[in-house]
C-alpha positions in Angstrom: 0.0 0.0 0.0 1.7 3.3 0.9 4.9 1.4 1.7 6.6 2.6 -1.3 4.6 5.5 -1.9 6.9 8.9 -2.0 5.4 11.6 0.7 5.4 15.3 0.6 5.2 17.3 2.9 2.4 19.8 2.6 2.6 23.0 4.9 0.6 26.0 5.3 1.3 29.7 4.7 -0.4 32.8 5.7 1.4 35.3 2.6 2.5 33.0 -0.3 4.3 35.2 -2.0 6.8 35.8 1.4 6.6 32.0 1.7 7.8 31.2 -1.7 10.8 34.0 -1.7 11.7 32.7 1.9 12.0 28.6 0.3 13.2 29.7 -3.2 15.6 32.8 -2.3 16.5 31.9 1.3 16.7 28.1 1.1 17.7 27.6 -2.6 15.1 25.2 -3.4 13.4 25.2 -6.9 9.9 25.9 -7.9 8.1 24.1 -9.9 6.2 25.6 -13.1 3.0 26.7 -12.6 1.4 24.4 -15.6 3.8 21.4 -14.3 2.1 19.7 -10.9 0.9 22.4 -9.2 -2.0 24.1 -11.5 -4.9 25.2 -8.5 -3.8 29.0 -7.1 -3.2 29.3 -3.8 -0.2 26.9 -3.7 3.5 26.5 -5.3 5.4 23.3 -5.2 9.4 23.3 -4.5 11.9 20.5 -5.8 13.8 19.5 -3.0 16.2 16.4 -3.0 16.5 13.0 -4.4 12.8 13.9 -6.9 11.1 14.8 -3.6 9.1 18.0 -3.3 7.5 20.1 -0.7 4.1 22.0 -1.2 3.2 25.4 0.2 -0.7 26.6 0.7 -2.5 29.6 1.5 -4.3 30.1 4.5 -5.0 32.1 7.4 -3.7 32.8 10.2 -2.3 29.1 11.2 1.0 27.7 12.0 2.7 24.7 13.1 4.2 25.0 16.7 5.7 21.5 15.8 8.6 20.4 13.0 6.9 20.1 9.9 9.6 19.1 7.6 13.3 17.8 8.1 16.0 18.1 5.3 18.9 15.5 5.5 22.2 16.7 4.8 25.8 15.3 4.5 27.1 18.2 6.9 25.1 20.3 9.2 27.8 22.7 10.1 28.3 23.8 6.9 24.5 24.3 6.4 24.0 26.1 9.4 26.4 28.6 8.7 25.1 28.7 5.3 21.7 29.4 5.9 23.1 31.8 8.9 24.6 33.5 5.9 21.2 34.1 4.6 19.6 35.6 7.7 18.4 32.4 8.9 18.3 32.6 12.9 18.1 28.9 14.3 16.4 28.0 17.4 18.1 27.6 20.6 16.9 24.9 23.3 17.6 23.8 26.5 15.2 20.9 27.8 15.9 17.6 29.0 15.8 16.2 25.7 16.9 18.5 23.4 20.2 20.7 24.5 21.3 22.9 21.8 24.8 24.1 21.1 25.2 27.0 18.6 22.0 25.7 17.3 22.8 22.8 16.9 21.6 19.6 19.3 23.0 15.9 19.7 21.4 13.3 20.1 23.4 9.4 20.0 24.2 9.6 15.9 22.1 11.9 15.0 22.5 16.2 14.8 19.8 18.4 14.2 19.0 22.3 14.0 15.7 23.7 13.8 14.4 27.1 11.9 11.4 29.3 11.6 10.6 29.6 7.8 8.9 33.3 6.5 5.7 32.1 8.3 6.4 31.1 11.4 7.1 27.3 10.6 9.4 25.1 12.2 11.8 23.5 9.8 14.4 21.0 10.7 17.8 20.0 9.4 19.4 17.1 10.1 22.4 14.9 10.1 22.6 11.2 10.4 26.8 10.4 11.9 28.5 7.6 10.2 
């Protein structure tokens, strides 16, 4: 059934236009012509990696207090500082199970850094240690 089905994540955004500078500009990711896959208004559709995409919607007032998508990547350092380059200003915790260090947070083999996107969104990256 959906074992093999591909997934994308779908996420809500008050201003579309902001949204789709913010993921386009901000985070480099490519849109995806208008009279390609995404053809209703109120929504544009980003390329993201390995033929996954993500989809952005109009709504109201509404967002996710919770991660609503997580990019893997080969080095999160290097992103961070990337995206830091970019304006991007990572969340910082400090709770019993999530300590963050320069925005960044450990966990066993596993790093991760979360973001608010142009919407108020929390995005994650993360990185898997070999």
């Amino acid at each position: 059934m959906l074992t093999n089905s591909p997934i994308r994540p779908t996420i809500p955004v008050v201003d579309l236009n902001r949204a789709k500078r913010f993921y386009e500009t901000t985070l480099g990711l490519k849109p995806v012509p208008a009279n390609n896959d995404n053809t209703s208004s109120g929504m544009a559709i980003f390329e993201c990696g390995n033929g996954t995409r993500m989809e952005l919607y109009q709504r109201g007032p509404s967002k996710a207090d919770h991660t609503v998508a997580t990019f893997e990547v080969s080095n999160i350092e290097e992103e961070v500082n990337a995206l830091r380059g970019k304006g991007v200003i990572f969340e910082e915790y400090d709770m019993p199970e999530i300590k963050t260090q320069n925005g960044i947070a450990t966990q066993g083999s596993v790093k991760a850094a979360w973001f608010k996107d142009s919407e108020g969104n929390i995005l994650c990256i993360h990185q898997t240690i070999r």
